[in-house]
Every structure is written in C-alpha cells, then in structure tokens.
VMD Tcl script that draws the C-alpha trace (Angstrom):
set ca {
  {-45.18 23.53 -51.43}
  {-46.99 19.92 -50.76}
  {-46.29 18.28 -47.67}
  {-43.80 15.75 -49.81}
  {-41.67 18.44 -50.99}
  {-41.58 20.02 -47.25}
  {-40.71 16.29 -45.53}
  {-37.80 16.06 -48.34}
  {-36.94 19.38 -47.50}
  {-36.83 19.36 -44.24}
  {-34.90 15.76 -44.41}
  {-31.94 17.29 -46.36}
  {-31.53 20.75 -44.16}
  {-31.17 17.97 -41.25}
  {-28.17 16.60 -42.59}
  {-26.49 19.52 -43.98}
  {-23.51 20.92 -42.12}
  {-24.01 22.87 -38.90}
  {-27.44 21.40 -38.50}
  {-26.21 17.99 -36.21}
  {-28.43 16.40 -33.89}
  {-27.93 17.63 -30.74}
  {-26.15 15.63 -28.32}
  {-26.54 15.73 -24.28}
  {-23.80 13.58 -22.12}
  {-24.37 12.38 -18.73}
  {-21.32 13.19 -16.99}
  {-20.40 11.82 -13.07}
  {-17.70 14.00 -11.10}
  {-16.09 14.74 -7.74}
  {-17.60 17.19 -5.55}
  {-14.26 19.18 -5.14}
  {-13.71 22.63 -5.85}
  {-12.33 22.46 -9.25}
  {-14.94 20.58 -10.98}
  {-17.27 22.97 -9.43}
  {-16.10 25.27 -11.49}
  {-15.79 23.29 -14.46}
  {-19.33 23.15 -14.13}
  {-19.64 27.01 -13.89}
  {-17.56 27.44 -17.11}
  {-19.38 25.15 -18.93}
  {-21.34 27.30 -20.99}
  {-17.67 27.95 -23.08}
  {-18.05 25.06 -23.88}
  {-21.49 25.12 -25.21}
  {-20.21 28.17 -27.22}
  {-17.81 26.03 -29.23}
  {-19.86 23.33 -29.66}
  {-23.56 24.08 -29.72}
  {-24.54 21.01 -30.66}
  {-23.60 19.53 -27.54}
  {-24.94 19.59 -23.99}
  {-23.60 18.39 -20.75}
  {-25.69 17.09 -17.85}
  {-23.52 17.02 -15.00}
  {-24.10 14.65 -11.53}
  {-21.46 15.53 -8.77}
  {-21.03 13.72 -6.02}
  {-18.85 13.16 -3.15}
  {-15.90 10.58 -3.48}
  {-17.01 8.48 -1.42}
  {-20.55 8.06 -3.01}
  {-19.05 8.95 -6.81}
  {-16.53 5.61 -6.27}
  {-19.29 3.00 -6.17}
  {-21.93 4.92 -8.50}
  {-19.48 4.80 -11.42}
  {-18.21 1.59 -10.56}
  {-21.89 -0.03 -10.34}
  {-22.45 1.55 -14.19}
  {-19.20 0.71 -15.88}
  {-19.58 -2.81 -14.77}
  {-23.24 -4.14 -15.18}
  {-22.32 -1.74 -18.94}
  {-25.73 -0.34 -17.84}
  {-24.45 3.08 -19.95}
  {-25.92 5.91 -17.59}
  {-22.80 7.96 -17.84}
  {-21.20 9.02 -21.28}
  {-17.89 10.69 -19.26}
  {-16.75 9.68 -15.92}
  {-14.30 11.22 -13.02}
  {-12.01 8.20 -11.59}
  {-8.92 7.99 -10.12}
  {-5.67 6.53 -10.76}
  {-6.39 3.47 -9.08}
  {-9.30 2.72 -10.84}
  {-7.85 3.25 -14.68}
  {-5.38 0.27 -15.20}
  {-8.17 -2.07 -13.22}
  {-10.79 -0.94 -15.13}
  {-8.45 -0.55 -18.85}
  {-7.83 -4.34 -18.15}
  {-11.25 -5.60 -17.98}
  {-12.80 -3.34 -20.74}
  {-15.09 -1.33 -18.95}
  {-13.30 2.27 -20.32}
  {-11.87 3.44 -23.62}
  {-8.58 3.23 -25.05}
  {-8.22 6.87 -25.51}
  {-4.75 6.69 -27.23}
  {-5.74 4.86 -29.86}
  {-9.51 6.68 -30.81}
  {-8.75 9.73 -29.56}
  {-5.33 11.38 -28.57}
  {-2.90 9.93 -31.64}
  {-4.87 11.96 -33.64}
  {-5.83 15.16 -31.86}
  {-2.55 16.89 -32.36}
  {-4.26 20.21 -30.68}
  {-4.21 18.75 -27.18}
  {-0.97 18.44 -27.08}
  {-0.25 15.26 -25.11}
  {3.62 15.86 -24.62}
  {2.87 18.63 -22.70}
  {1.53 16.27 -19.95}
  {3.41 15.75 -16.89}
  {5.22 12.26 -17.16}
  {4.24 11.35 -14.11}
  {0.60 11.81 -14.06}
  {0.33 10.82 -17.57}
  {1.65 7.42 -16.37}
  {-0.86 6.84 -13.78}
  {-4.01 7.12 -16.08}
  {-2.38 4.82 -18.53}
  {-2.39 1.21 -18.88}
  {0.57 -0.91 -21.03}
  {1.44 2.58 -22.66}
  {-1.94 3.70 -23.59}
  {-4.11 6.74 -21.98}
  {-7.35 5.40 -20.94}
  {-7.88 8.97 -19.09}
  {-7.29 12.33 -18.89}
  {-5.82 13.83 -16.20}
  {-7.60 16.48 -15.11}
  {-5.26 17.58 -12.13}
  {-2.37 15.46 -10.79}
  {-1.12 15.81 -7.19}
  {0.57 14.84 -4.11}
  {0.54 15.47 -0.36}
  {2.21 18.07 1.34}
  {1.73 19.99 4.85}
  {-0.19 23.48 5.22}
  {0.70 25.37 8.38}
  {0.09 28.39 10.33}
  {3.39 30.82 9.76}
  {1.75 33.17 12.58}
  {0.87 30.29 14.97}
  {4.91 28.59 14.17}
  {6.42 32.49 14.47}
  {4.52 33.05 17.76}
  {5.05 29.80 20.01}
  {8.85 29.93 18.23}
  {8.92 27.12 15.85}
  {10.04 27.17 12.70}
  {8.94 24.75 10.23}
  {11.35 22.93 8.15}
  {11.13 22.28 4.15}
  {10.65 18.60 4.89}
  {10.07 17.93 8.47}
  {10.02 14.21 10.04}
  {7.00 12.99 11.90}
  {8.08 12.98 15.02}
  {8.66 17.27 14.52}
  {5.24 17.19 13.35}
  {3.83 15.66 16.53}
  {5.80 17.72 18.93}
  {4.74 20.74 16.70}
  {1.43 19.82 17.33}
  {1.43 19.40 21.22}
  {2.69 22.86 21.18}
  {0.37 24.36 19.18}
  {-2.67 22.60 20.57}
  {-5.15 25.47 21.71}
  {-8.11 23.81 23.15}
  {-8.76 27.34 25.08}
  {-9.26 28.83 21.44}
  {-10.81 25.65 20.06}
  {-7.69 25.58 17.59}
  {-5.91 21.80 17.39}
  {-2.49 21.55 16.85}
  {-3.09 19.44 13.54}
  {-6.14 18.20 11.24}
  {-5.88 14.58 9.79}
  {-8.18 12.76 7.82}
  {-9.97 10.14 10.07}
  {-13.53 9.38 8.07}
  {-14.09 5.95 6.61}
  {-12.64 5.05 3.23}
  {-9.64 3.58 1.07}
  {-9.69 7.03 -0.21}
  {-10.48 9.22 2.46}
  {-8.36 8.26 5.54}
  {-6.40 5.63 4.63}
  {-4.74 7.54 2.11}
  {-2.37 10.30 4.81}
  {-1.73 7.13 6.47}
  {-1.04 4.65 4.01}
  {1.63 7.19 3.23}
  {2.32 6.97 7.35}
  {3.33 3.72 6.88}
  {5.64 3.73 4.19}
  {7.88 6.32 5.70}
  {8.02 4.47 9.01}
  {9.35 1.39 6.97}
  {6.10 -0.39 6.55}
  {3.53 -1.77 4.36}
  {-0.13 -3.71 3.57}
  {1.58 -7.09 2.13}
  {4.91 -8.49 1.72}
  {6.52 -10.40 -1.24}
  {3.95 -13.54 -0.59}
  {0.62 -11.55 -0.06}
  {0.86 -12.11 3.48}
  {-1.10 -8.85 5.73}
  {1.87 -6.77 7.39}
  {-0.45 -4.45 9.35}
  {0.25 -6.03 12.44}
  {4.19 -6.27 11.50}
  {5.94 -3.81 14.08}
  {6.88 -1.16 11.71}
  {3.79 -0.85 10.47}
  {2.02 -0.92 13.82}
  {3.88 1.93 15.10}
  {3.09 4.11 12.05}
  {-1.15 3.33 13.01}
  {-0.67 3.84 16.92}
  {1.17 6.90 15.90}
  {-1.40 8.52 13.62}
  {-4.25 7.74 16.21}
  {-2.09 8.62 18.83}
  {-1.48 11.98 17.02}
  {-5.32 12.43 16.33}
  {-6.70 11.31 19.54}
  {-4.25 13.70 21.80}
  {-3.83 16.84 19.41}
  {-6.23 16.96 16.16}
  {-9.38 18.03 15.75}
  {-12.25 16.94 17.71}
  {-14.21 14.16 16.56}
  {-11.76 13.73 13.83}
  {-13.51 10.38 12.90}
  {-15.89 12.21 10.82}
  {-13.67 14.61 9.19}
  {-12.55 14.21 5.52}
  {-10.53 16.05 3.77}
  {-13.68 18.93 3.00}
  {-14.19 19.05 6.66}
  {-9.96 19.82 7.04}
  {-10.42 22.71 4.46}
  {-12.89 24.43 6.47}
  {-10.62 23.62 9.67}
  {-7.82 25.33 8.56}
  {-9.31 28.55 6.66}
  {-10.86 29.06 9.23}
  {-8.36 29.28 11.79}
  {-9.14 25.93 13.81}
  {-6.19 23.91 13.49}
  {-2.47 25.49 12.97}
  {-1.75 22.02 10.44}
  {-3.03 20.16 7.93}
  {-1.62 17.04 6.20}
  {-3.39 16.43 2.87}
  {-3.90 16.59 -0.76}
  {-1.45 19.96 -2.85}
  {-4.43 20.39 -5.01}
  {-6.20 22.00 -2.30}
  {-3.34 24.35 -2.19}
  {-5.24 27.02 -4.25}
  {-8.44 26.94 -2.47}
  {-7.11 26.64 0.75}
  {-5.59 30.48 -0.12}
  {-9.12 31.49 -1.57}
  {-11.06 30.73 1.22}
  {-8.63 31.77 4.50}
  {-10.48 34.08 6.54}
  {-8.98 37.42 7.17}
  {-6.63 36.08 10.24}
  {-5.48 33.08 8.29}
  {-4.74 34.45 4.82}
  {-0.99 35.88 4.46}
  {-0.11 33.43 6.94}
  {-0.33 30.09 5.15}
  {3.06 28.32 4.64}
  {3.45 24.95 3.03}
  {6.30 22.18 3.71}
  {7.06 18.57 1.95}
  {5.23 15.34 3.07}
  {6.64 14.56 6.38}
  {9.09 11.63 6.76}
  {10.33 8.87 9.32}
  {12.72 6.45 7.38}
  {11.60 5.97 4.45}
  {12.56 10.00 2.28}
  {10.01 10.92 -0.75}
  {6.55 10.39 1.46}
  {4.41 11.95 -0.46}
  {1.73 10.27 -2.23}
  {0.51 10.48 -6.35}
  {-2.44 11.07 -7.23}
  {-4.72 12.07 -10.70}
  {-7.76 12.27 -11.21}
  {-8.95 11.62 -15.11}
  {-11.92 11.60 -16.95}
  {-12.44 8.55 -19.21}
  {-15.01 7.46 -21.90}
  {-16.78 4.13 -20.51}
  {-17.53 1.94 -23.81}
  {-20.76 1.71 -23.12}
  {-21.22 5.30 -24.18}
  {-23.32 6.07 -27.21}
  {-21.46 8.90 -27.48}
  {-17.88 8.80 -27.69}
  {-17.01 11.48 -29.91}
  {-18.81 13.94 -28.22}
  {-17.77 12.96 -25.14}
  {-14.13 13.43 -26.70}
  {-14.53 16.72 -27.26}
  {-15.87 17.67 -23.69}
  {-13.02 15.95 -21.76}
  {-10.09 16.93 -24.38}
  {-11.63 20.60 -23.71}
  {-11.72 20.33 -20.13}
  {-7.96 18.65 -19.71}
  {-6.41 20.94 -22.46}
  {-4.91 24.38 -22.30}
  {-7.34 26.49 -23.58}
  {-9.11 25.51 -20.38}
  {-6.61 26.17 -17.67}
  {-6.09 29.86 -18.70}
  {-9.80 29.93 -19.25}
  {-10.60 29.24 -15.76}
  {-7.48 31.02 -14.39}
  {-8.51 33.97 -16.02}
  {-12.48 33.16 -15.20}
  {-11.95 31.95 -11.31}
  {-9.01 33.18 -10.15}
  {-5.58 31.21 -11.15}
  {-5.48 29.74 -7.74}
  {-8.55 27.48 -9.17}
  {-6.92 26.25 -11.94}
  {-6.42 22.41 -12.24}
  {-2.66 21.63 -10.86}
  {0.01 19.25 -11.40}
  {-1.24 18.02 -14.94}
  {0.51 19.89 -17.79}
  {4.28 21.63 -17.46}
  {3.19 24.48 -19.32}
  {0.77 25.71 -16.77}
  {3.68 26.28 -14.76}
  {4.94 28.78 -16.91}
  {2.50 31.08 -16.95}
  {2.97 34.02 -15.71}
  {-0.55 34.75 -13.82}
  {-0.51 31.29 -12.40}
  {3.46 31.58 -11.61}
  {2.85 34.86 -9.48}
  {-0.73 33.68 -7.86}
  {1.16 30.04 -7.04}
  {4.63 31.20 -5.87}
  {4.37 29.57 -2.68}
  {3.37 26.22 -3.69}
  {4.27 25.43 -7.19}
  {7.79 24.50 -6.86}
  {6.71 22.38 -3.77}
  {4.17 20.67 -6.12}
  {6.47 19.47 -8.85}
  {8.54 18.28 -6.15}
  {5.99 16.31 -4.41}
  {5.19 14.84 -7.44}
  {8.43 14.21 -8.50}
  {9.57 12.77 -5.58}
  {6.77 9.80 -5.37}
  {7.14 6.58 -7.05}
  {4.67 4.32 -7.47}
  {6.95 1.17 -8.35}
  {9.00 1.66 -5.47}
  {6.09 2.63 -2.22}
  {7.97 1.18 0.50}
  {11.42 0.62 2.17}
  {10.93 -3.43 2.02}
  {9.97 -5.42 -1.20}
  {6.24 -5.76 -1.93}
  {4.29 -7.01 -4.69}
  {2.62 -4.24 -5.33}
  {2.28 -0.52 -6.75}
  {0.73 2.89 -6.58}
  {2.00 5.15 -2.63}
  {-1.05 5.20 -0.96}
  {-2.96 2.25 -2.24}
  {-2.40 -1.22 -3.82}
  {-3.37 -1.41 -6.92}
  {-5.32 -4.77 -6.71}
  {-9.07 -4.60 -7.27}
  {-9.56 -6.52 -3.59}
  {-7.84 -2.84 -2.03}
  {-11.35 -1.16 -2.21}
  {-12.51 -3.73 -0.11}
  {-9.62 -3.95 2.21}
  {-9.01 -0.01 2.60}
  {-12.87 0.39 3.27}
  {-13.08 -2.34 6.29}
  {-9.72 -1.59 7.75}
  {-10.60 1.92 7.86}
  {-13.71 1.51 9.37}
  {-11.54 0.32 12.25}
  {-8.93 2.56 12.61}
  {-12.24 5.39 12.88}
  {-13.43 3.71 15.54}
  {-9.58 3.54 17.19}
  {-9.53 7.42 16.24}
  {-13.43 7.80 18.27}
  {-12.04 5.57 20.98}
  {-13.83 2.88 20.76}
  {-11.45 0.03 20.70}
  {-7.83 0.31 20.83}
  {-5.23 0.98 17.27}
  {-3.99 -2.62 17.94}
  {-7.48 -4.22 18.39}
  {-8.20 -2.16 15.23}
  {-5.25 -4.08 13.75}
  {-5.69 -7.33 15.00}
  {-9.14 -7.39 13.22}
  {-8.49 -5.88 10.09}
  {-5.30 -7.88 9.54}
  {-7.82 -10.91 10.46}
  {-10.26 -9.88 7.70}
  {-7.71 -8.89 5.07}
  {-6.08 -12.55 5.00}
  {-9.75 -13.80 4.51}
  {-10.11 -11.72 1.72}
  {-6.42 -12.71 -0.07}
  {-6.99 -16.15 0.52}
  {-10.81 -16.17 -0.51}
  {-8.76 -14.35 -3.97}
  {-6.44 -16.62 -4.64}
  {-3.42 -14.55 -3.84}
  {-2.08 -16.87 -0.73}
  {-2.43 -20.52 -0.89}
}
mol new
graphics top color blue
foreach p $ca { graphics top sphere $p radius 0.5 }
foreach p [lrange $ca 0 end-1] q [lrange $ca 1 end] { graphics top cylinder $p $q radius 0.2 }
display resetview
C-alpha cells in the first residue's frame, strides 16, 4: 500500500464509530468520604465509556472553595467538572460562570430520571427553575450520641432535644479523666466549616446575620446569646483545642470514643457507623437538630457537580456527572463499598431499597426529616432579606463568614472574649455591606 493510501486509510478508521478521540476531564472534588470512593469506582466508569478518562484533584473544602472559584471566574478552564455547594450554584448560574444543565443536558436525558430527585435538594442546585448542578448527596444536620455513655450516667436522649438539654447533657458526660468531652463542635475557621452548626445556633435562639435593611444583627441580644452559648459550650465541655477541629477532626472524635456527642452534617451518618471502633459501634444513636425557639433547626445542604462553560468538554463531562448522580451509581457503590457509603439525601428511590433500607434503619427516616423540616426561604424567627439556613446567599457571605469566624476561633482558643469577637466582626461586616452597596 503507498503511504497515500495508508494516511487516507488511517484518516477514515479515525472517524468511524467506536474509534473517538479520547477524552480526559480535569475534575475538582471534596475530600470527604464519598467522593473518595467515587474515585475508587471510577474504573466503571471507564468500562462504559472507554473513550473517556477522568483526572481527579481532591481537596479539602476549605482549599477546594477558592481553587474552583479562582478558575470559574478568570474562565481560565483548568477544570472540565467541578464539586460546589448550594451556595455557590445560583451565584455562580447568575453570572455565567457554570452551565445550564436543564436546558443541554437533563430535558433530554430521560435515563437519569430527574423526577426521582428529592424536591428539596433539587431546588437548591437550581437557579429560576433550571438545574445548573447535580446533586450528588443532599443533607442536613442532626446529633450523633453515645447510647452507652446516655444509658450509663441515666440520660435519655430525646428525638429532638433543645439546646439547653444538650449542654446539661454535656456537663454530665464530660470525662476529662478518660479524655472523652461531653460534646464535639466544629470550631475551625470558615463560612463553611464552623459557622455553619452555629449559624443554625442562631436561628433557633431567634436570631440572625441582617435584618430587613442589611443592618449586622450579630451583636443584637438574641443573637449574642446563641455565640456566647456555643463558645460557652465548647470552651467548658467540647473537645480540646476545638479551634482547630472541623468536621474530619469530629469524625475521628467520635468513632473513636472521645466525645459522647457530635452536632454535624447526616451525611456523615454512614461513615460515622463504618469507622466506630469496637466500643463505639452498636452504640451510636442519632436525634434531630437541637432547638431553642425557633422548631425545624436543621440546616440544607447539597453538594452538586456542575459543568463550568469554559469546559472544552461538555458532553463528556455530561456523561461522568449524570453517571455519578444517577442510580446505576448508588447501588453500584452500595453494593461495591458497603450501602452505608452510598451518597444520601439526593434521590427518593434510594430510600427504597432494600440493602440501603436495612444498613440505614437508624438514620434514614431522621434524614428525610431533617431535610424536610429546613427551609431555606424562611431561616429565621424575624424577617430577613435573605435565604439559604446556615448561610446568606449573597456573594459578600464568603467574605463575612470567613472573618467573623476567624473571631469566634479565637473566642473558642480564648483569646479574646465571644462579645469582643462580636463587637469586631459586626464592625467589619457593616464595612463590607456598606462598601457593597447594600446599606446607604
């Protein structure tokens, strides 16, 4: 054959079918447990669609948050899928930066079955009706306890128990002998780290970040008591140096028998089971988002996985995220890595499974009702301009959560008072409202 015949030849068997051109997609994601093993199933993936490879870069939220955010909006195009979270997606639908996924994508893939979404989560990666994200798991907050630790000192925890139970719970269970606290809160630096457990504080004591003007509130008295009382809380009967602690650090506390509570994220419902050591598991119990005056404390959370529109690869990148948000995947990596890994709170039929319905029966019900039981449009017992439970869904919040929480951690470490903490984030959070525009 000449070398003419073999370049045309070659030229048509690369565009027959089944020989594409091999696509790889940058993808960023959380560093939590189950998009670790997303990551591990991956190669099911690969075996439906060959042509197609996924790098993956997994970070912690903290350091995922401004990574993404840097990309999507210089449109410098590193990443062809990204992990955000429902804060970000109707910020980030409105300027552009992210796909309309309802229109390309999800109107006309009848095989991921969008109605099967919860309603809930499905709202909060939309924007004006439209998905700009899939919601990989949806959640709330609920409370993990000790049933051993409750059934020994005679307590018995209630389905829903108020704050101030909590906090007598905890001085009783405090057992700095055994180097186990009576309770483990979230006290590191970040709008999404600490600020989250009590931002929800707040609303159920009757307060909240702004009221109907844009005016700070922090230092209002209802919403000073809910701050002094989570430091207070932390400082006298949480973990040590809780200023540092996340909610990873948390997860370790409590599987492995350091703390007898544990405020936080249900997601973490199924790993928290999977990794109890041999005194804790068997002896986890779970109860609703504690409450103070303000019922339905719980917070609402998703996070989605969205197709910036700088990607030079959408339809690829279609097919990874509709794969890992569908189904097909859940009772793949139920069946894979244990049904307690499976992504939660996302899709009602999940919840009918059998396997995941026996491994889950302590939790699930609470789940749905957590999730339920949050409303986004409503966070507080006073009017505010604002939505989402606990965060404001303005893009000045990152800014604002990330400062202020830099003060409450040093509050939590000791080193100024909550209400000097206040005083100077409320200071610096009217700089930043008025320096937006939002009071005149």
């Amino acid at each position: 054959m000449s070398t003419l015949a073999l370049s045309i030849a070659l030229g048509l068997l690369a565009v027959r079918p089944g020989h594409a051109e091999e696509v790889t997609l940058t993808v960023a994601l959380a560093a939590n447990p189950q998009m670790e093993t997303a990551a591990k199933l991956i190669d099911n993936f690969y075996a439906k669609y060959p042509d197609i490879k996924v790098k993956f870069q997994t970070l912690p939220e903290n350091q995922l948050r401004p990574t993404v955010l840097k990309d999507v909006a210089t449109k410098s195009g590193q990443f062809d899928v990204v992990m955000i979270g429902a804060y970000e997606v109707p910020l980030w639908a409105e300027k552009g930066w992210i796909a309309n996924l309802s229109k390309e994508y999800v109107e006309k893939d009848t095989e991921w079955k969008a109605d099967d979404l919860l309603t809930p989560i499905r709202d909060l990666v939309s924007f004006k009706g439209d998905m700009f994200a899939t919601p990989f798991y949806g959640s709330s907050s609920f409370m993990f306890y000790r049933k051993d630790l409750f059934d020994k000192a005679g307590l018995k925890m209630p389905e829903q128990p108020t704050w101030d139970q909590v906090a007598e719970f905890a001085a009783k269970l405090d057992d700095k002998a055994n180097n186990v606290s009576g309770i483990c809160l979230r006290g590191i630096p970040g709008w999404g780290q600490s600020l989250a457990p009590l931002t929800t504080v707040i609303n159920t004591f009757g307060g909240r970040w702004f009221d109907e003007k844009w005016e700070p509130q922090l230092s209002s008295e209802k919403s000073r008591e809910a701050i002094n009382f989570y430091v207070k809380l932390l400082k006298e009967h949480g973990q040590p140096d809780a200023a540092k602690d996340g909610w990873q650090e948390c997860l370790q506390l409590f599987t492995q028998g350091k703390t007898a509570m544990w405020y936080d994220d249900t997601v973490f419902a199924g790993p928290v089971i999977d990794q109890a050591n041999d005194q804790v598991k068997g002896n986890v119990g779970f109860a609703l988002a504690p409450i103070k005056v303000k019922p339905g404390s719980g917070w609402l959370w998703a996070w989605g996985l969205s197709i910036p529109t700088t990607s030079k690869h959408q339809d690829a990148a279609w097919k990874l995220i509709s794969w890992l948000t569908s189904e097909d995947y859940i009772k793949l990596a139920g069946e894979k890595a244990g049904w307690g890994t499976v992504p939660p709170g996302s899709r009602q039929s999940t919840y009918k499974l059998p396997e995941y319905e026996k491994a889950t029966n302590d939790y699930a019900d609470l789940t749905l009702k957590s999730i339920s039981a949050a409303n986004p449009l409503k966070p507080t017992v006073d009017p505010v301009p604002y939505t989402g439970v606990q965060y404001v869904t303005i893009p000045e919040f990152e800014q604002i959560g990330d400062f202020t929480s830099q003060q409450l951690a040093g509050a939590i470490s000791g080193q100024m008072s909550a209400d000097d903490a206040i005083a100077t984030s409320e200071s610096r959070i009217k700089e930043i409202m008025e320096d937006a525009g939002y009071i005149k």
